[in-house]
TORPA-4810 file (N, C-alpha, C, O; in nm, 3 decimals):
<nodes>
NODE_1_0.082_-0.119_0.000_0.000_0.000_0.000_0.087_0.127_0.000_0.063_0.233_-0.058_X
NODE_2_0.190_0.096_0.074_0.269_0.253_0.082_0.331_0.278_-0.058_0.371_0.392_-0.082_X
NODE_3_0.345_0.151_-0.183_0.426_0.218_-0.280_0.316_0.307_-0.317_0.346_0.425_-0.337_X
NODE_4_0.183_0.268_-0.329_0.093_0.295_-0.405_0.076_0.388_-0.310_-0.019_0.322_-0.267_X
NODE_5_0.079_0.482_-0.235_0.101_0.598_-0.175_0.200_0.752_-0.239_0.190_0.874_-0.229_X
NODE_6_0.301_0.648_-0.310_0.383_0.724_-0.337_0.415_0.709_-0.506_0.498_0.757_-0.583_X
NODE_7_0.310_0.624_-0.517_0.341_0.663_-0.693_0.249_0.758_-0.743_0.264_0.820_-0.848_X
NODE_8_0.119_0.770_-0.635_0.040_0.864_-0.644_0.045_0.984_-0.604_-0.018_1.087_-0.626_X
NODE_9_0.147_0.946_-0.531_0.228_1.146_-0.492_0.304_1.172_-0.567_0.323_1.294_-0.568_X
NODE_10_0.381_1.104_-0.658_0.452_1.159_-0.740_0.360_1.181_-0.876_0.351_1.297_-0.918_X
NODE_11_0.311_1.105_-0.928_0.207_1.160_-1.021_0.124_1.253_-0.992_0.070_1.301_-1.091_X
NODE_12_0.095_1.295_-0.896_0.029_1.455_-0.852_0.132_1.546_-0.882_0.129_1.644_-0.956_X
NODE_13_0.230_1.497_-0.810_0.352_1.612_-0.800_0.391_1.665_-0.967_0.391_1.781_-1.009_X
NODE_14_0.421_1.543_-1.038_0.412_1.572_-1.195_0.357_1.683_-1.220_0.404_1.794_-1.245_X
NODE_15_0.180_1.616_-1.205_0.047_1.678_-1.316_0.072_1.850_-1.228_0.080_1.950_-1.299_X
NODE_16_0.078_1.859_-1.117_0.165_1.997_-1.037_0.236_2.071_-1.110_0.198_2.186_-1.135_X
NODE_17_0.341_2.026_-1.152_0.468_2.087_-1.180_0.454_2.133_-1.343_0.492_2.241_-1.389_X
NODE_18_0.394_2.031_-1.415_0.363_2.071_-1.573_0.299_2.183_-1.558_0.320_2.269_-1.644_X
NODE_19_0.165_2.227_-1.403_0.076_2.324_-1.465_0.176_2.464_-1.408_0.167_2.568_-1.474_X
NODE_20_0.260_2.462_-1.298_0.327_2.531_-1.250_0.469_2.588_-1.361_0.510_2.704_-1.372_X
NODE_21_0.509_2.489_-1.416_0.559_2.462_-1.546_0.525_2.601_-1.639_0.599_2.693_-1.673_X
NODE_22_0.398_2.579_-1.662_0.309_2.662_-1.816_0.335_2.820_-1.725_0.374_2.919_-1.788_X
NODE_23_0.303_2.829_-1.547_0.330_2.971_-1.535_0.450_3.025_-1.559_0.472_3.128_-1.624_X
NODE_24_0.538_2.944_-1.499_0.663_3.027_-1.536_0.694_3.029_-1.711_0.709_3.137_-1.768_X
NODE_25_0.700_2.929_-1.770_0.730_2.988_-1.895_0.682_3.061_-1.995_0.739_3.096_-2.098_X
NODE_26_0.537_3.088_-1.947_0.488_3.222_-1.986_0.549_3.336_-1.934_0.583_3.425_-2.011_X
NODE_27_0.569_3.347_-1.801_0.629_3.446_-1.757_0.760_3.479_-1.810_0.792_3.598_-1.798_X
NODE_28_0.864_3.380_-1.880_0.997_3.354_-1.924_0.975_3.402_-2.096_1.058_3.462_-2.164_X
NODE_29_0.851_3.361_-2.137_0.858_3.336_-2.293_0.781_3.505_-2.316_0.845_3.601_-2.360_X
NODE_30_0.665_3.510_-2.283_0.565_3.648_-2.292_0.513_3.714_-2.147_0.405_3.717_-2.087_X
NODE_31_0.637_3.761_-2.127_0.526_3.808_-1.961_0.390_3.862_-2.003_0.285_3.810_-1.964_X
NODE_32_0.396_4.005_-2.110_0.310_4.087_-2.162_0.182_4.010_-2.134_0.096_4.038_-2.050_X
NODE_33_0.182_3.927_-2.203_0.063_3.801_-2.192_-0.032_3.806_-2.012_-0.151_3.804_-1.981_X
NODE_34_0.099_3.815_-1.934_0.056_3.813_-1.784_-0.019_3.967_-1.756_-0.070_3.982_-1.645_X
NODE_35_-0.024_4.050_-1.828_-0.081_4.160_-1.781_-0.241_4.206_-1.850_-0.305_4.310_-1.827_X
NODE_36_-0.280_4.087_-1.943_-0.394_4.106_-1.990_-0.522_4.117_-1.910_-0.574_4.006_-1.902_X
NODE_37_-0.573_4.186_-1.864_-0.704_4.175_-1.788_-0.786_4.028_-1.863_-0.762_3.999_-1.980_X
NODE_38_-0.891_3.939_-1.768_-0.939_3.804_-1.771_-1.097_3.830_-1.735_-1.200_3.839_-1.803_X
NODE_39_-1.065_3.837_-1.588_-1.167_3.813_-1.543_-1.188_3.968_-1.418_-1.093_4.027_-1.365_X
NODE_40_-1.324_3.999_-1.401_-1.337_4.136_-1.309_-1.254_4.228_-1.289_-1.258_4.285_-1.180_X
NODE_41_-1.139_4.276_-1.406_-1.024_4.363_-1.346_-0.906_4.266_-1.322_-0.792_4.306_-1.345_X
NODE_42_-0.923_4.161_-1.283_-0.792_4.064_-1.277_-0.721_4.008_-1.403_-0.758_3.946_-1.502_X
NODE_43_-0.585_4.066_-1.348_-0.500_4.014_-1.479_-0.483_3.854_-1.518_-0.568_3.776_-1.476_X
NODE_44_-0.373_3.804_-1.596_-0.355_3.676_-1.628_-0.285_3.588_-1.492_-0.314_3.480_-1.440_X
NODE_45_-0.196_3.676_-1.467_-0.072_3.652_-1.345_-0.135_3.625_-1.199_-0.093_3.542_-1.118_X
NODE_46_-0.215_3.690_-1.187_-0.323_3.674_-1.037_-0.445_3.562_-1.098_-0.470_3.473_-1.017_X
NODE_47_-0.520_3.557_-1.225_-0.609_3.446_-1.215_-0.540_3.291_-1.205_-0.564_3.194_-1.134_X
NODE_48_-0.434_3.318_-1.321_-0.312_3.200_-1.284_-0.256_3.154_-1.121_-0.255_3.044_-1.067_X
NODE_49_-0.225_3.251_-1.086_-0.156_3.228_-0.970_-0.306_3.145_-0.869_-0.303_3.039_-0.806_X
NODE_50_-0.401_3.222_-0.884_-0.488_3.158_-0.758_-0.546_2.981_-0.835_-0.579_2.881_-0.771_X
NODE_51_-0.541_2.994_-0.950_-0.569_2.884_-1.003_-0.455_2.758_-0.926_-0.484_2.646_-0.884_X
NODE_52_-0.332_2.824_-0.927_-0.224_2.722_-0.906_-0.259_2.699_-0.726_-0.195_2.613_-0.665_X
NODE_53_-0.338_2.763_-0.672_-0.337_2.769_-0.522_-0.457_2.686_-0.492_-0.481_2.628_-0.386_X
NODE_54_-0.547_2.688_-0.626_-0.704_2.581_-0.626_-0.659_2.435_-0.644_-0.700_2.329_-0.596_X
NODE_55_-0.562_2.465_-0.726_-0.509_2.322_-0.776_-0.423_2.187_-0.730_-0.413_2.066_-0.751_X
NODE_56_-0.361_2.309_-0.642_-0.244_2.250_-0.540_-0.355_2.154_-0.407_-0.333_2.042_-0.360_X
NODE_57_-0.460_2.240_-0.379_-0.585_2.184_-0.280_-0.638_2.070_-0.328_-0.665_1.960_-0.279_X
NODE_58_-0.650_2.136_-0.470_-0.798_1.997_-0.510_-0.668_1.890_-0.556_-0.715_1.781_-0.589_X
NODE_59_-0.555_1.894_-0.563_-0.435_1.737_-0.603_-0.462_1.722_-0.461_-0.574_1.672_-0.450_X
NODE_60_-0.417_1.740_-0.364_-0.413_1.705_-0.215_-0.526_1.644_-0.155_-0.507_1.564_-0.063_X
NODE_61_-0.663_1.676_-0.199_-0.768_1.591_-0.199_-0.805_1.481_-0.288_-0.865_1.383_-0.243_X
NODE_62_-0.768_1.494_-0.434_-0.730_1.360_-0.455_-0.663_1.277_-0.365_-0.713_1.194_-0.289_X
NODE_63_-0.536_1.306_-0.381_-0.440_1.227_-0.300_-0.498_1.175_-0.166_-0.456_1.067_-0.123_X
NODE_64_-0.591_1.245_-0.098_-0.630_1.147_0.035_-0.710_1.072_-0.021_-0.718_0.954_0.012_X
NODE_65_-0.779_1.123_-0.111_-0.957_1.030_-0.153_-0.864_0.894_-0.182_-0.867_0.798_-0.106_X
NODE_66_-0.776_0.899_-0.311_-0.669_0.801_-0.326_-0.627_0.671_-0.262_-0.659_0.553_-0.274_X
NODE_67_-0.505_0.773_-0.161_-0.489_0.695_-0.038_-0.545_0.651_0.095_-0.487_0.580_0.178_X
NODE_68_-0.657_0.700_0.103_-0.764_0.635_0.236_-0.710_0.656_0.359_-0.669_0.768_0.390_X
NODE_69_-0.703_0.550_0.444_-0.666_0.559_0.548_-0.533_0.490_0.571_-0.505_0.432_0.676_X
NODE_70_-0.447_0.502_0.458_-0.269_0.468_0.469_-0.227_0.512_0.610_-0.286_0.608_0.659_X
NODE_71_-0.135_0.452_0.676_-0.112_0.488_0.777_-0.161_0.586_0.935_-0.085_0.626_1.023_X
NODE_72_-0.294_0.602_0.928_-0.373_0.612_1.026_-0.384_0.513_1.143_-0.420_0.548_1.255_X
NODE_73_-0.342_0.360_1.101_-0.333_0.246_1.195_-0.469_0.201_1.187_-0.495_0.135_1.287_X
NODE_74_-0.576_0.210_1.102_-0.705_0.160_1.092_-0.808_0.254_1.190_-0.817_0.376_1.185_X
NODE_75_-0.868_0.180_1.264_-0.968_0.238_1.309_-0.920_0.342_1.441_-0.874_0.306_1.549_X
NODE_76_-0.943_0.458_1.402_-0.862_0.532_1.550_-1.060_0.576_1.580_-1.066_0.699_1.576_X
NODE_77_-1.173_0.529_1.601_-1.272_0.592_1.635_-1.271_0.500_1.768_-1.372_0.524_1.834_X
NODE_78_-1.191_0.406_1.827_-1.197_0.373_1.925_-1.337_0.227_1.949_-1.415_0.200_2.040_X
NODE_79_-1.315_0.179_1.842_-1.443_0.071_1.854_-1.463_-0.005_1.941_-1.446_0.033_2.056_X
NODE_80_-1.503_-0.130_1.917_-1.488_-0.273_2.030_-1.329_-0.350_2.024_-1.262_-0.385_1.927_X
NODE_81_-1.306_-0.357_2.149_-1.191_-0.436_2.128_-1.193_-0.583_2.239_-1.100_-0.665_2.235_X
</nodes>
């Protein structure tokens, strides 16, 4: 169970890094691009950025839905013993 803990953290970490990836090399290739207004007054660089802060949450909730109760020790609600 624990590899499968950690092949699934690293494949998050990946699908992470490609989208973290696309900010910086926009920022490297066309910043200009980063200053376009999007959405309500918000530029590219701030809808991006909070996107990368939604994204980083919702991989991390995969990752538990994923991994379950890996190392918790099973039942900590204190059942019958």
């Amino acid at each position: 169970m624990k590899s499968d803990s950690s092949r699934y953290g690293l494949v998050l970490f990946f699908v992470y890094l490609l989208f973290y990836g696309g900010f910086v090399a926009i920022n490297a290739i066309a910043p200009e691009s980063m200053e376009r207004t999007l959405v309500s007054g918000l530029n590219t660089a701030v809808v991006y950025g909070f996107a990368l802060i939604f994204g980083a949450v919702l991989l991390s909730a995969v990752y538990g839905l994923l991994c379950g109760d890996v190392g918790r020790g099973g039942d900590a609600g204190g059942g019958e013993q």
